[in-house]
PDB file with one MODEL, atoms N, CA, C and O in Angstrom:
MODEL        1
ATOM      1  N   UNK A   1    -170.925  94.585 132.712  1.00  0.00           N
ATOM      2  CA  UNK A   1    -171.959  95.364 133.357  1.00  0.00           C
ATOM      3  C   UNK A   1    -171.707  95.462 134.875  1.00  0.00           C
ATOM      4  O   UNK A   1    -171.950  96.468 135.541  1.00  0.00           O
ATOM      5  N   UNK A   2    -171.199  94.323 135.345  1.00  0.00           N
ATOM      6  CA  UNK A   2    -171.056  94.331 136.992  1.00  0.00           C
ATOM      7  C   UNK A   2    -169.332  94.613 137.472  1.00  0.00           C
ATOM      8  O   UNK A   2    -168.825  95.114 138.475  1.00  0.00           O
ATOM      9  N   UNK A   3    -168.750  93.997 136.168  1.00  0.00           N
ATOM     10  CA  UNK A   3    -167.198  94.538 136.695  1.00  0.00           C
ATOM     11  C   UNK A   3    -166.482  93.506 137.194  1.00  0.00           C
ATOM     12  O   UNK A   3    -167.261  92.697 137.699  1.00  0.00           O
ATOM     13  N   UNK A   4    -165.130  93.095 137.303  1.00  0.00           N
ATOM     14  CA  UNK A   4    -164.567  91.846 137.551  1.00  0.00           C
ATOM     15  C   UNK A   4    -163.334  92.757 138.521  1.00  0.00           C
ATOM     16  O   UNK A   4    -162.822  93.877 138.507  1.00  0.00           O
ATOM     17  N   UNK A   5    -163.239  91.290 139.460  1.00  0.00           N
ATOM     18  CA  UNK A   5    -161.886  91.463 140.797  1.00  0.00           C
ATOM     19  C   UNK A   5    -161.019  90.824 139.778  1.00  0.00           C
ATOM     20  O   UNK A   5    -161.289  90.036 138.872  1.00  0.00           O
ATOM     21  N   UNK A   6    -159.461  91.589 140.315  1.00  0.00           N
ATOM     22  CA  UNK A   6    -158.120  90.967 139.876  1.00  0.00           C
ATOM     23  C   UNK A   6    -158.229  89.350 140.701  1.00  0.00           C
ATOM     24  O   UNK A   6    -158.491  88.946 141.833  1.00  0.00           O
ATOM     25  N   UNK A   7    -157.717  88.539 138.877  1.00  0.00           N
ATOM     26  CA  UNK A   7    -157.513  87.191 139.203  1.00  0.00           C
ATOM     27  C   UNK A   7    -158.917  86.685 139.547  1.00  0.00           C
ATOM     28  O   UNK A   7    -158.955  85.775 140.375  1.00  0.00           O
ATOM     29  N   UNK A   8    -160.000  87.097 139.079  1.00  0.00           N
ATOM     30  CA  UNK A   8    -161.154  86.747 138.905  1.00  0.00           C
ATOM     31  C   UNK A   8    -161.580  85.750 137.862  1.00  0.00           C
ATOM     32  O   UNK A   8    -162.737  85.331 137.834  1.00  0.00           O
ATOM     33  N   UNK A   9    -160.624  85.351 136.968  1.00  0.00           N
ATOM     34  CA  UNK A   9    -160.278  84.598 135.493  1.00  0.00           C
ATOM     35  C   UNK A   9    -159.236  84.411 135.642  1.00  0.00           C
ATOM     36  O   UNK A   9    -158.860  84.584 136.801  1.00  0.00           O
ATOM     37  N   UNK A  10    -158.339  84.037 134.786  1.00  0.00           N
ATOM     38  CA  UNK A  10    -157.255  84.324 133.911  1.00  0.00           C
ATOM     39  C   UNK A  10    -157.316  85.416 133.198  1.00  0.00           C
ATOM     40  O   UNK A  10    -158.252  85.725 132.460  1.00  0.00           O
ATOM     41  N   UNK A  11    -155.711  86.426 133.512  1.00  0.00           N
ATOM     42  CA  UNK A  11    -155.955  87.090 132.774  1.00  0.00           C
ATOM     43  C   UNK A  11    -156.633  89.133 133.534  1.00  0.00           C
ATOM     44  O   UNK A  11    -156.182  90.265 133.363  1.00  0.00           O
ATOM     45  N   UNK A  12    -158.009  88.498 134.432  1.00  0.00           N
ATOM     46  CA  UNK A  12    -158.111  89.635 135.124  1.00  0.00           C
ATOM     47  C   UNK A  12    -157.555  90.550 135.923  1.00  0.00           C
ATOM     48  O   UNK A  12    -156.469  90.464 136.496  1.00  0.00           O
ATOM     49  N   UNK A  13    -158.447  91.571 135.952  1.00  0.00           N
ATOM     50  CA  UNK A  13    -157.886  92.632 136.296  1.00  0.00           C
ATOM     51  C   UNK A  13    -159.008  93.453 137.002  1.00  0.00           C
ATOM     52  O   UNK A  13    -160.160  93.324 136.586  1.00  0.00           O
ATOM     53  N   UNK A  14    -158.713  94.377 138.155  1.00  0.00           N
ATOM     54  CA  UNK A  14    -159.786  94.913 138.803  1.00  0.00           C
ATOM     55  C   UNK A  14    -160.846  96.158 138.048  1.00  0.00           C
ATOM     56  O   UNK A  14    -160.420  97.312 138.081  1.00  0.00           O
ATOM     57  N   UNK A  15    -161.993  95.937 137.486  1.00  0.00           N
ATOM     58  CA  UNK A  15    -162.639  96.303 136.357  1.00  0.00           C
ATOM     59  C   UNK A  15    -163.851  96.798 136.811  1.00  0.00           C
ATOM     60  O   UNK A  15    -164.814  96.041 136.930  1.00  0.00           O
ATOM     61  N   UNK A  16    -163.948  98.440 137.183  1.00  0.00           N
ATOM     62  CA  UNK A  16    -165.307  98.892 137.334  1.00  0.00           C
ATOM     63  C   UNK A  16    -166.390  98.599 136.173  1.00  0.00           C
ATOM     64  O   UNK A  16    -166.338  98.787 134.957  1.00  0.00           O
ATOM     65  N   UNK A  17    -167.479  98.019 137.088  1.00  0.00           N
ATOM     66  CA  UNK A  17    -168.923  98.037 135.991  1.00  0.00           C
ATOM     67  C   UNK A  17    -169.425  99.313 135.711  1.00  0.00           C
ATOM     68  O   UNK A  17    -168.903 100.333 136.161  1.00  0.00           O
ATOM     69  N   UNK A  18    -170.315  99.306 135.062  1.00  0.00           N
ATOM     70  CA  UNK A  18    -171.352  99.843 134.939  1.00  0.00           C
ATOM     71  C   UNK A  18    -172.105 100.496 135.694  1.00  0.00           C
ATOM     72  O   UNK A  18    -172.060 101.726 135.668  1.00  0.00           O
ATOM     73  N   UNK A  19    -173.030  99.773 136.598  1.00  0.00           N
ATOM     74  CA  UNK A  19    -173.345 100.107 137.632  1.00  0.00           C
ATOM     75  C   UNK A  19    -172.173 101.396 138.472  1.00  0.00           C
ATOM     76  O   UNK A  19    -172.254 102.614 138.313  1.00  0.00           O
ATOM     77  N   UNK A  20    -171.228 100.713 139.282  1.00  0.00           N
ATOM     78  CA  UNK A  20    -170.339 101.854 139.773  1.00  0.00           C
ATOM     79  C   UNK A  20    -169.779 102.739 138.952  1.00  0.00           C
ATOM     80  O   UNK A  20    -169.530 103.863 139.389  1.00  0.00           O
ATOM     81  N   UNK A  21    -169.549 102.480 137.930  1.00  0.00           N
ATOM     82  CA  UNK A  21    -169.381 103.940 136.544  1.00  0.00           C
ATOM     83  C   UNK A  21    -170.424 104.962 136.803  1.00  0.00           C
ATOM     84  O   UNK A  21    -170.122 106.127 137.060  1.00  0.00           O
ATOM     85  N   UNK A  22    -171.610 104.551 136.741  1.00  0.00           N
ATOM     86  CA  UNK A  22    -172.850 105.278 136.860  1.00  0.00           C
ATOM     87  C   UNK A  22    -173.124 105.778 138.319  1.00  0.00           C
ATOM     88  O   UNK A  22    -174.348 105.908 138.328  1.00  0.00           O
ATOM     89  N   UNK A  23    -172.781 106.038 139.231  1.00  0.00           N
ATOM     90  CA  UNK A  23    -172.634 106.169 140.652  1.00  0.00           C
ATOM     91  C   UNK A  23    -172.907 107.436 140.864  1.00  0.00           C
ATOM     92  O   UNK A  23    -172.132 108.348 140.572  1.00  0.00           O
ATOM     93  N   UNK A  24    -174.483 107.647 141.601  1.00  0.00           N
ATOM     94  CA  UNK A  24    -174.383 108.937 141.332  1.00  0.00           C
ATOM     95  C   UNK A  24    -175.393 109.601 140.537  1.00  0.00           C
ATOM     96  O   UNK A  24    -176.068 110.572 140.878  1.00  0.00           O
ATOM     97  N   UNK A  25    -175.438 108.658 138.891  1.00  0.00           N
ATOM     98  CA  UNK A  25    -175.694 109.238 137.936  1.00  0.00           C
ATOM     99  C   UNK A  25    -176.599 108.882 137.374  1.00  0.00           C
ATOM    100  O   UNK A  25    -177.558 108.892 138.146  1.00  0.00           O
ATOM    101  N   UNK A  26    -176.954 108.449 136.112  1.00  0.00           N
ATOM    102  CA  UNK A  26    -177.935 107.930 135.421  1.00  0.00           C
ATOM    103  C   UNK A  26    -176.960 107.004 134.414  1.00  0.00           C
ATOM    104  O   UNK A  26    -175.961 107.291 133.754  1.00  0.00           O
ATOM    105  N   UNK A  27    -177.725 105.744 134.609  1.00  0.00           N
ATOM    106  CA  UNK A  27    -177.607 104.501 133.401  1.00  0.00           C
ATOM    107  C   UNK A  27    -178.451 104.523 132.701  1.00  0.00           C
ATOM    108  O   UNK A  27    -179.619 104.742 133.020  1.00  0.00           O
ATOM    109  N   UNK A  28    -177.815 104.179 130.991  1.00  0.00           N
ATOM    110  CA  UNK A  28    -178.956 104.073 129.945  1.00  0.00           C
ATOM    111  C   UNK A  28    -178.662 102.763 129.346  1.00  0.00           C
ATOM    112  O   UNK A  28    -177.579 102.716 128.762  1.00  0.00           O
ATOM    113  N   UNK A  29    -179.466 101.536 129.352  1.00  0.00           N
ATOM    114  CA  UNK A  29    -179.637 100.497 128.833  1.00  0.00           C
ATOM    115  C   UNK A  29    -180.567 100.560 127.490  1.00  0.00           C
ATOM    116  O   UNK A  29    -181.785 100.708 127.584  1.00  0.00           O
ATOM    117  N   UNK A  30    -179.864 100.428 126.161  1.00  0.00           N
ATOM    118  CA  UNK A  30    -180.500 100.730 124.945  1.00  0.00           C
ATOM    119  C   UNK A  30    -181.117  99.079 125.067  1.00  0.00           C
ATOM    120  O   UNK A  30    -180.983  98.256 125.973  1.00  0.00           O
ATOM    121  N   UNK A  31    -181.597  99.024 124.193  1.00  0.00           N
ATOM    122  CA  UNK A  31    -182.646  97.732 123.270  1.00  0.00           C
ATOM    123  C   UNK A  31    -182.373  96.642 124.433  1.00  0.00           C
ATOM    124  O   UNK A  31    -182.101  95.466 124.192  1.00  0.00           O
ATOM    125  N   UNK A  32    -182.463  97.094 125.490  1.00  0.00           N
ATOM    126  CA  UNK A  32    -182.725  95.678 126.939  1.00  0.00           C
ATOM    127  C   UNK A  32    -183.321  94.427 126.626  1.00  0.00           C
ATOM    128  O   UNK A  32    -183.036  93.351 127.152  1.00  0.00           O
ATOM    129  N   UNK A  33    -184.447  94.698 125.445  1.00  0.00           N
ATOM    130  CA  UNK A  33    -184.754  93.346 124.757  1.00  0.00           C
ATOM    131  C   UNK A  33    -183.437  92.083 124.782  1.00  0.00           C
ATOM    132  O   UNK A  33    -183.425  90.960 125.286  1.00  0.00           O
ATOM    133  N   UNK A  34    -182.196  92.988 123.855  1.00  0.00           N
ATOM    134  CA  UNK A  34    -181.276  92.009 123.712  1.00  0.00           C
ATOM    135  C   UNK A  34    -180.311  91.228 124.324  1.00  0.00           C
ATOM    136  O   UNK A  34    -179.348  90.612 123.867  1.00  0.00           O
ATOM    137  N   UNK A  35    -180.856  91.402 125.720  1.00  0.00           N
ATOM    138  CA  UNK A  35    -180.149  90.762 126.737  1.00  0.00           C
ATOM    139  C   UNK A  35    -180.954  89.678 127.281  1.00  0.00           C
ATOM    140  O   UNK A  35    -182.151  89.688 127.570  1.00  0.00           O
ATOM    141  N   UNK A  36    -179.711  88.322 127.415  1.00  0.00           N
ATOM    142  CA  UNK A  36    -180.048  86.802 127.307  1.00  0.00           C
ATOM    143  C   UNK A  36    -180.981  87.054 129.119  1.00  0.00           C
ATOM    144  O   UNK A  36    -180.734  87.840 130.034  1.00  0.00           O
ATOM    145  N   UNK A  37    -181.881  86.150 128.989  1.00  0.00           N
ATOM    146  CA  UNK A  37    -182.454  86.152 130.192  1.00  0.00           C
ATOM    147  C   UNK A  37    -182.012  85.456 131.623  1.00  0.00           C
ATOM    148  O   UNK A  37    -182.558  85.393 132.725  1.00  0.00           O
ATOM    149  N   UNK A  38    -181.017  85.062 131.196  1.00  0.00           N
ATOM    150  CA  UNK A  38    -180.149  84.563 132.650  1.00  0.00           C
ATOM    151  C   UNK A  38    -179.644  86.126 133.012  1.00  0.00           C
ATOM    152  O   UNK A  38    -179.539  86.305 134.226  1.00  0.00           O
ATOM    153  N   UNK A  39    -179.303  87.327 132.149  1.00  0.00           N
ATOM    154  CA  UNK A  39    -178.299  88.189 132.741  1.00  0.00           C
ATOM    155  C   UNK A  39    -179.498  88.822 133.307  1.00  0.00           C
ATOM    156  O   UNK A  39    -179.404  89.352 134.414  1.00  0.00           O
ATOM    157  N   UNK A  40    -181.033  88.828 132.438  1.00  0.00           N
ATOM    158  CA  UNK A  40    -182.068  89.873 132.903  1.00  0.00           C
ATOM    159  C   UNK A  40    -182.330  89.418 134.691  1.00  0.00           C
ATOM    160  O   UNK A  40    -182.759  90.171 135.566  1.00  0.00           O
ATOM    161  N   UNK A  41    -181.978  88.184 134.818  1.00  0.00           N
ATOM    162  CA  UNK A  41    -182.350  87.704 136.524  1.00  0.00           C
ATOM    163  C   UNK A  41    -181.244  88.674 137.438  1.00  0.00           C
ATOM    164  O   UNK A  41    -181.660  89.297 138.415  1.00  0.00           O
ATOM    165  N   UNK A  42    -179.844  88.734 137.033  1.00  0.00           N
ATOM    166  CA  UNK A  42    -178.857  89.468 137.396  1.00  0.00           C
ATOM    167  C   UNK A  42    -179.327  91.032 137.602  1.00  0.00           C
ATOM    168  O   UNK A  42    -179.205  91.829 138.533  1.00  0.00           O
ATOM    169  N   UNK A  43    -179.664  91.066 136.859  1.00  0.00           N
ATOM    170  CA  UNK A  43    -180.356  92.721 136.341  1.00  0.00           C
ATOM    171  C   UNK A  43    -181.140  93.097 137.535  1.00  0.00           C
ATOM    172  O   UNK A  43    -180.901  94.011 138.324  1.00  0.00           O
ATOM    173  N   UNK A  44    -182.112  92.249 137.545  1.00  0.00           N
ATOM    174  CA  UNK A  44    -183.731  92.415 138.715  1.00  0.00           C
ATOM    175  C   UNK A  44    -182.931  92.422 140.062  1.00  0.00           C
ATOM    176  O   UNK A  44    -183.465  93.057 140.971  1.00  0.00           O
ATOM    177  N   UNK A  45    -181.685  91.789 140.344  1.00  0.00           N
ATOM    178  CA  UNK A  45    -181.026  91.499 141.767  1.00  0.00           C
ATOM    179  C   UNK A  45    -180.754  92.790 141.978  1.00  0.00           C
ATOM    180  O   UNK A  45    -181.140  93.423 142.961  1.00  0.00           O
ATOM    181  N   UNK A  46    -179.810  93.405 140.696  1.00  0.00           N
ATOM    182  CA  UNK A  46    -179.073  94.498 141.552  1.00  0.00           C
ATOM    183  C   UNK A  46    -180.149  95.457 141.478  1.00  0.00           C
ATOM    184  O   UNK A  46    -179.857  96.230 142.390  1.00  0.00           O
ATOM    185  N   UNK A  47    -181.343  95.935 140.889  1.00  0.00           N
ATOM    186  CA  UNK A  47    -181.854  96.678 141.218  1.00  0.00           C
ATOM    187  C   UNK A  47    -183.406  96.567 142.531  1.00  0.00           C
ATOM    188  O   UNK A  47    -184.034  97.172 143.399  1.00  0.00           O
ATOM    189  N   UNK A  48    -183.299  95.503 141.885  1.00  0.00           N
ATOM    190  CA  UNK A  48    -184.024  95.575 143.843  1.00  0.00           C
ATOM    191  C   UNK A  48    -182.793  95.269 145.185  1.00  0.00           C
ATOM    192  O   UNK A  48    -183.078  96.056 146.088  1.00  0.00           O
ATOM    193  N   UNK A  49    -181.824  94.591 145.504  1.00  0.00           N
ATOM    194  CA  UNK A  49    -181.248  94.558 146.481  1.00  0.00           C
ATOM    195  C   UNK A  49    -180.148  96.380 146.544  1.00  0.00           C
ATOM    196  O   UNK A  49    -179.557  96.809 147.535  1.00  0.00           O
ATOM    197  N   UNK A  50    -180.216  96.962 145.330  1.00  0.00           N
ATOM    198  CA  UNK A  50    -179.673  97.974 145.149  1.00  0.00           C
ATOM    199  C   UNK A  50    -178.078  98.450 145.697  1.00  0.00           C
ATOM    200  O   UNK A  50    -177.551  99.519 146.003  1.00  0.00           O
ATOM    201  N   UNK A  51    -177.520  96.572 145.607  1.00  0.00           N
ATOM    202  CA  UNK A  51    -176.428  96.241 145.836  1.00  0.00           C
ATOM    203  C   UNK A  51    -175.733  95.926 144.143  1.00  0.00           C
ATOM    204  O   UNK A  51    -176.458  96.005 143.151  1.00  0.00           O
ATOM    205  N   UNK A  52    -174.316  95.587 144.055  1.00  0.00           N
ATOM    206  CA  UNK A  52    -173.629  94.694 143.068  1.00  0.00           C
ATOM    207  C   UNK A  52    -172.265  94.337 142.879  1.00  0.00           C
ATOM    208  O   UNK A  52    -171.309  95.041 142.554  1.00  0.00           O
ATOM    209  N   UNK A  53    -172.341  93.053 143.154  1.00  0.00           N
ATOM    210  CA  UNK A  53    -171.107  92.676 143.140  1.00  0.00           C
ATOM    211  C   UNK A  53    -170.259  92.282 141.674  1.00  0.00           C
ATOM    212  O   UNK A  53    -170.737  91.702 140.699  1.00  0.00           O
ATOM    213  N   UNK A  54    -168.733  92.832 141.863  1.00  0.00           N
ATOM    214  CA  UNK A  54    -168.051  92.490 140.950  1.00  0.00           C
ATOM    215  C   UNK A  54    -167.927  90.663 140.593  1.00  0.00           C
ATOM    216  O   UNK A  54    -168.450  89.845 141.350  1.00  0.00           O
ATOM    217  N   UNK A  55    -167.459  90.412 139.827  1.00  0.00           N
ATOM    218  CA  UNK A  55    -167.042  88.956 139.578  1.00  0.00           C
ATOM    219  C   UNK A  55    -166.001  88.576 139.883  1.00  0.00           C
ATOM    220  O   UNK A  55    -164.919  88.907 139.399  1.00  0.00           O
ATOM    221  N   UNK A  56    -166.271  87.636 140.949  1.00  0.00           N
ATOM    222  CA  UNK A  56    -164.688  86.955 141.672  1.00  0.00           C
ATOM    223  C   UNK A  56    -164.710  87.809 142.934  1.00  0.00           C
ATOM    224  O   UNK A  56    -163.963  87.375 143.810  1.00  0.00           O
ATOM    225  N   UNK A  57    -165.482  89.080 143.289  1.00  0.00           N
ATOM    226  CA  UNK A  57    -165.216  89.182 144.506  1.00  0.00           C
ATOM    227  C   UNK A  57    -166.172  88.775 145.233  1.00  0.00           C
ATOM    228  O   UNK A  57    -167.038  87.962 144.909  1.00  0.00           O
ATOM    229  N   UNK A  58    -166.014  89.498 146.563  1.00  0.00           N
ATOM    230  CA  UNK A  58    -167.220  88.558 147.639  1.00  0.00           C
ATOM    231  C   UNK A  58    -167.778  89.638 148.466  1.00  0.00           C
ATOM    232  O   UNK A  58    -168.709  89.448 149.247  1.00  0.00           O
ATOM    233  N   UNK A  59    -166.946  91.281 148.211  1.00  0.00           N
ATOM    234  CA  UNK A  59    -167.575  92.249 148.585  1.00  0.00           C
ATOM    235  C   UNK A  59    -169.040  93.034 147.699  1.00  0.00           C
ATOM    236  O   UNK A  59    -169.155  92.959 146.476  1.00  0.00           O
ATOM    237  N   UNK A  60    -169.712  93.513 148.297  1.00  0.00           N
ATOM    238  CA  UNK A  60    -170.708  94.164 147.180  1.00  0.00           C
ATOM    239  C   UNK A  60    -170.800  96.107 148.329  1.00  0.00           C
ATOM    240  O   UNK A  60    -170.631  96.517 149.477  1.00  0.00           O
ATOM    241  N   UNK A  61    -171.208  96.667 146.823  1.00  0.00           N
ATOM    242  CA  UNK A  61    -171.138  97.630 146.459  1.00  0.00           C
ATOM    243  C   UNK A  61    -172.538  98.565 145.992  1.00  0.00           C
ATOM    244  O   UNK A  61    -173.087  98.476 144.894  1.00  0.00           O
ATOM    245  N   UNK A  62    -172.880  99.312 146.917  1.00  0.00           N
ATOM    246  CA  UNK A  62    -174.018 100.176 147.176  1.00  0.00           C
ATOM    247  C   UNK A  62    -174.591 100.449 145.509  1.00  0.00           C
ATOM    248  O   UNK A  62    -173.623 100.791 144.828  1.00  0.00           O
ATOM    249  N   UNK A  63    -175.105 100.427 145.179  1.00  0.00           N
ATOM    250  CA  UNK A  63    -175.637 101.212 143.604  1.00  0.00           C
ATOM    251  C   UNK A  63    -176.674 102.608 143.979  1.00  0.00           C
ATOM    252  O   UNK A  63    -177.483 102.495 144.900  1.00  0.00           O
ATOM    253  N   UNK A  64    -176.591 103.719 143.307  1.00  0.00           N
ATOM    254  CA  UNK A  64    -177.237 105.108 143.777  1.00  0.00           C
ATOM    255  C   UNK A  64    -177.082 105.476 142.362  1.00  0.00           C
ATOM    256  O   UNK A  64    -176.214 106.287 142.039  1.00  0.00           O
ATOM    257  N   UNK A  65    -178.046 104.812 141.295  1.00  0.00           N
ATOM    258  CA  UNK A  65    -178.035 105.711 140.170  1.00  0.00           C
ATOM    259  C   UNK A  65    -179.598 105.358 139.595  1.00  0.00           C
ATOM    260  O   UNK A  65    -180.148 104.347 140.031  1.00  0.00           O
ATOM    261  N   UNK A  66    -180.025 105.884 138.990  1.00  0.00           N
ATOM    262  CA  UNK A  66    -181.450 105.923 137.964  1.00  0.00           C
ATOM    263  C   UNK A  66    -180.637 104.920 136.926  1.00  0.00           C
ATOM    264  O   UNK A  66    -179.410 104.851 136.859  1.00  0.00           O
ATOM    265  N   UNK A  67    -181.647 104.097 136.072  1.00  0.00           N
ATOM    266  CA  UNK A  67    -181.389 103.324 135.293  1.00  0.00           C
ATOM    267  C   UNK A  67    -182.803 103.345 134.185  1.00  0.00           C
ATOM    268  O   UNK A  67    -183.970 103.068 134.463  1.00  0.00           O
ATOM    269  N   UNK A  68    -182.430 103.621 133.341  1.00  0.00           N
ATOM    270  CA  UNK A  68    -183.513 103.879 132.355  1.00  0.00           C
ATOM    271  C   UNK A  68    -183.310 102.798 131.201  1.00  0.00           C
ATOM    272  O   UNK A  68    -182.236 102.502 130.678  1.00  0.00           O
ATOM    273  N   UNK A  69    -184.389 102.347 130.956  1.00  0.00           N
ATOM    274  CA  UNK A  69    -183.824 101.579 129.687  1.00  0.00           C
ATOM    275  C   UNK A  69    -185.025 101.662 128.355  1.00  0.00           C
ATOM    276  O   UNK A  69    -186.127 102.186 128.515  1.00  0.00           O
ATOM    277  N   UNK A  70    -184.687 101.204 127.388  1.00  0.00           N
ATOM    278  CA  UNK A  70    -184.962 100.792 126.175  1.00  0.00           C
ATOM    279  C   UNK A  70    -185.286  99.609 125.386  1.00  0.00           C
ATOM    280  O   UNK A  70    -184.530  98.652 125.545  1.00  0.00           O
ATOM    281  N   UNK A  71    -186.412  99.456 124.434  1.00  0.00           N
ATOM    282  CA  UNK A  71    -186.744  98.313 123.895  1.00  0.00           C
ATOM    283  C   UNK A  71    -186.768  98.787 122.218  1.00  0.00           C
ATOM    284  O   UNK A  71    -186.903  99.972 121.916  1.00  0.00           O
ATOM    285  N   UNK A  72    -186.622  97.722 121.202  1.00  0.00           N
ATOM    286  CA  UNK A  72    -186.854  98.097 120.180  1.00  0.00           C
ATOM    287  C   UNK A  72    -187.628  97.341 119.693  1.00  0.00           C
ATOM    288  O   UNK A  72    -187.825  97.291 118.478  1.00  0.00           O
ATOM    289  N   UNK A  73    -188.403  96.372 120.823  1.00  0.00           N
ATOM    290  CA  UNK A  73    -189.877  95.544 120.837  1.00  0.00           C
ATOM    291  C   UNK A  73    -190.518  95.885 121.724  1.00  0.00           C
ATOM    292  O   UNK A  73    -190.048  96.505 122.677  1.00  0.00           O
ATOM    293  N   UNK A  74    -192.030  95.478 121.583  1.00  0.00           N
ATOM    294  CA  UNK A  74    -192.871  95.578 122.630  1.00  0.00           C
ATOM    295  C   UNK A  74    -192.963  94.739 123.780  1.00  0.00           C
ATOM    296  O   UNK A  74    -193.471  93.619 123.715  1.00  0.00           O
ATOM    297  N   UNK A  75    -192.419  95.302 125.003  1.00  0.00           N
ATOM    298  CA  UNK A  75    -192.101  94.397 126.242  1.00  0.00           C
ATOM    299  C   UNK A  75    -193.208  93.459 126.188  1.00  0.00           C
ATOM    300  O   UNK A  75    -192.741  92.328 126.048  1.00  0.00           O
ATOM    301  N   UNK A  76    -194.431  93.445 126.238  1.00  0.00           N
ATOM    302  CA  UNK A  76    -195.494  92.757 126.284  1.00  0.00           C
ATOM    303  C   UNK A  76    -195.690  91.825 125.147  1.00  0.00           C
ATOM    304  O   UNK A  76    -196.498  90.897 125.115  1.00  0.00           O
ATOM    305  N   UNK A  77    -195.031  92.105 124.411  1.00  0.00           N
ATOM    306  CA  UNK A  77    -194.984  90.382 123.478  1.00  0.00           C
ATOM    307  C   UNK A  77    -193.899  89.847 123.686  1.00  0.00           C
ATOM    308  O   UNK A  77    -193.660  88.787 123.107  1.00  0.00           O
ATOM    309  N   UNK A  78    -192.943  90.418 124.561  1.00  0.00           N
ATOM    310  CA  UNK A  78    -191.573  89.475 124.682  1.00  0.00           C
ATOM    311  C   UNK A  78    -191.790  88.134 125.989  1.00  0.00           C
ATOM    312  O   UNK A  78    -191.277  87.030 126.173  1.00  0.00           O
ATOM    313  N   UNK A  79    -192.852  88.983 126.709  1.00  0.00           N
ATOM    314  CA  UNK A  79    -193.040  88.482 127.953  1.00  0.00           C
ATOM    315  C   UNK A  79    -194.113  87.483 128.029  1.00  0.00           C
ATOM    316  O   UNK A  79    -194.364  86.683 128.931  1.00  0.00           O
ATOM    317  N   UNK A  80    -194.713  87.695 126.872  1.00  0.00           N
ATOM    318  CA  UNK A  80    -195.688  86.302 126.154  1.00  0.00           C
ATOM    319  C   UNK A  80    -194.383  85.276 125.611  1.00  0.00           C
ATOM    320  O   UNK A  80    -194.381  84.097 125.963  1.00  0.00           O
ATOM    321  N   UNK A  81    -193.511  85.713 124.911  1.00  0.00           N
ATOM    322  CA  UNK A  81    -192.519  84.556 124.076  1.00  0.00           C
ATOM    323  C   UNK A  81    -191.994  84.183 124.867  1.00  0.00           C
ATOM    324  O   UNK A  81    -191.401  83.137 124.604  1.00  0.00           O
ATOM    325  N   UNK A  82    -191.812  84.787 126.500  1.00  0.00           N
ATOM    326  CA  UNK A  82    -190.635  84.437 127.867  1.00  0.00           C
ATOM    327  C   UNK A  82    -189.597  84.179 126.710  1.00  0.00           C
ATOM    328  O   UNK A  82    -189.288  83.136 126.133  1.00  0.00           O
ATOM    329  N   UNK A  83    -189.146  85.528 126.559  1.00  0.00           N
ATOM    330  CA  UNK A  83    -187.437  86.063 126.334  1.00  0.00           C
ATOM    331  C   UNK A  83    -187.670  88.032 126.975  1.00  0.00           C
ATOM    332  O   UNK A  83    -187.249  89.050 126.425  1.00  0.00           O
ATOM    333  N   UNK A  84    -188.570  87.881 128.417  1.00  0.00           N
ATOM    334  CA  UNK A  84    -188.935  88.769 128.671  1.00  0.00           C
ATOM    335  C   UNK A  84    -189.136  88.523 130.075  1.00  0.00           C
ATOM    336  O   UNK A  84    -189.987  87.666 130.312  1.00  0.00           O
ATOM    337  N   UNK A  85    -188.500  89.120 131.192  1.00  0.00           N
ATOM    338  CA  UNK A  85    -188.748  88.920 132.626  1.00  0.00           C
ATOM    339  C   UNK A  85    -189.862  89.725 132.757  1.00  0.00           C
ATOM    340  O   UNK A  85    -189.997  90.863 132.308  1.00  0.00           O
ATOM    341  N   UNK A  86    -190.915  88.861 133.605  1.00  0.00           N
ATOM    342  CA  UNK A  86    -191.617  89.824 134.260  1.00  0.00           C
ATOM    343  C   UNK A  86    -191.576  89.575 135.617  1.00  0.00           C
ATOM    344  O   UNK A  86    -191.591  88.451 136.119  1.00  0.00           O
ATOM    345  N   UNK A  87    -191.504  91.021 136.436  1.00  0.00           N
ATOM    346  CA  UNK A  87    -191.380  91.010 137.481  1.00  0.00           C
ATOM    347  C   UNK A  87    -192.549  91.358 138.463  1.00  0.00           C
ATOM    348  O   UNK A  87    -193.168  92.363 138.116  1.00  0.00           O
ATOM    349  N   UNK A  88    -192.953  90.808 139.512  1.00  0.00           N
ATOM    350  CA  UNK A  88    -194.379  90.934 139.842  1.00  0.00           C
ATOM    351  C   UNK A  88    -194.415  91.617 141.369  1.00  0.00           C
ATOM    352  O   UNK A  88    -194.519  90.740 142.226  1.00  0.00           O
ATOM    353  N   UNK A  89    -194.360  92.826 141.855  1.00  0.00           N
ATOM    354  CA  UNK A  89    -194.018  92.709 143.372  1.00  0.00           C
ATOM    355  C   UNK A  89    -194.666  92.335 144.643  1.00  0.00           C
ATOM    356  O   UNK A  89    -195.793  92.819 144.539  1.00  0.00           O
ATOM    357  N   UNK A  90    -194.594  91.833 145.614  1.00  0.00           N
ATOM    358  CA  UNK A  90    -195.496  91.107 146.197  1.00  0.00           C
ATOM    359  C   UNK A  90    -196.265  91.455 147.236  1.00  0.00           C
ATOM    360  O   UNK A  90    -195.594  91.941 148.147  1.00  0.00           O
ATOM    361  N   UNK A  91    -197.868  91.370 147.540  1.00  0.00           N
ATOM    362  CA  UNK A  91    -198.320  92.525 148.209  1.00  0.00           C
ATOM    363  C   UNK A  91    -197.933  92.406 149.625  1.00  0.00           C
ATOM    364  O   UNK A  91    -197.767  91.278 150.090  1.00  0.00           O
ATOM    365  N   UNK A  92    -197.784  93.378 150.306  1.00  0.00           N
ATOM    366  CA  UNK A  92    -197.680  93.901 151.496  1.00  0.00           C
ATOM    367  C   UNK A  92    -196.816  92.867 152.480  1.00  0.00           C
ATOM    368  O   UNK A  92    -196.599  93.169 153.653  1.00  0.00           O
TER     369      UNK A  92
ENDMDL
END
């Protein structure tokens, strides 16, 4: 989703995400439910700092796309089970 720098692993190689794929454009995240909630914290970063960095590097990278997503549950009972971020923004 975020993309990996050469020699970022073993093995790597310099690997546009998602995010910069979408540059520009529109991202579609199907059944977002099914994503583990350590990545959903990842998720909330790049779209509020509206930055994202690859893996292994140390530069970050503007994001300029719409991101729409999808559930094939009801966000509001996931977020009762917390396998559901909720995000709260903070006043003023």
């Amino acid at each position: 989703m975020f993309g990996s720098a050469k020699e970022a692993f073993t093995g790597a190689a310099d690997q546009t995400g998602l995010f910069e794929y979408a540059q520009d454009g529109t991202l579609f995240l199907d059944e977002i439910n099914s994503m583990p909630i350590s990545l959903q914290s990842k998720l909330i970063r790049v779209l509020e700092e509206r930055v994202v960095r690859r893996l292994g590097s140390t530069s970050a990278t503007p994001v300029r796309c719409v991101v729409i997503s999808a559930s094939n549950e009801d966000p509001q009972m996931l977020i009762a089970k917390n396998k559901f971020r909720l995000v709260l923004e903070e006043a003023g």
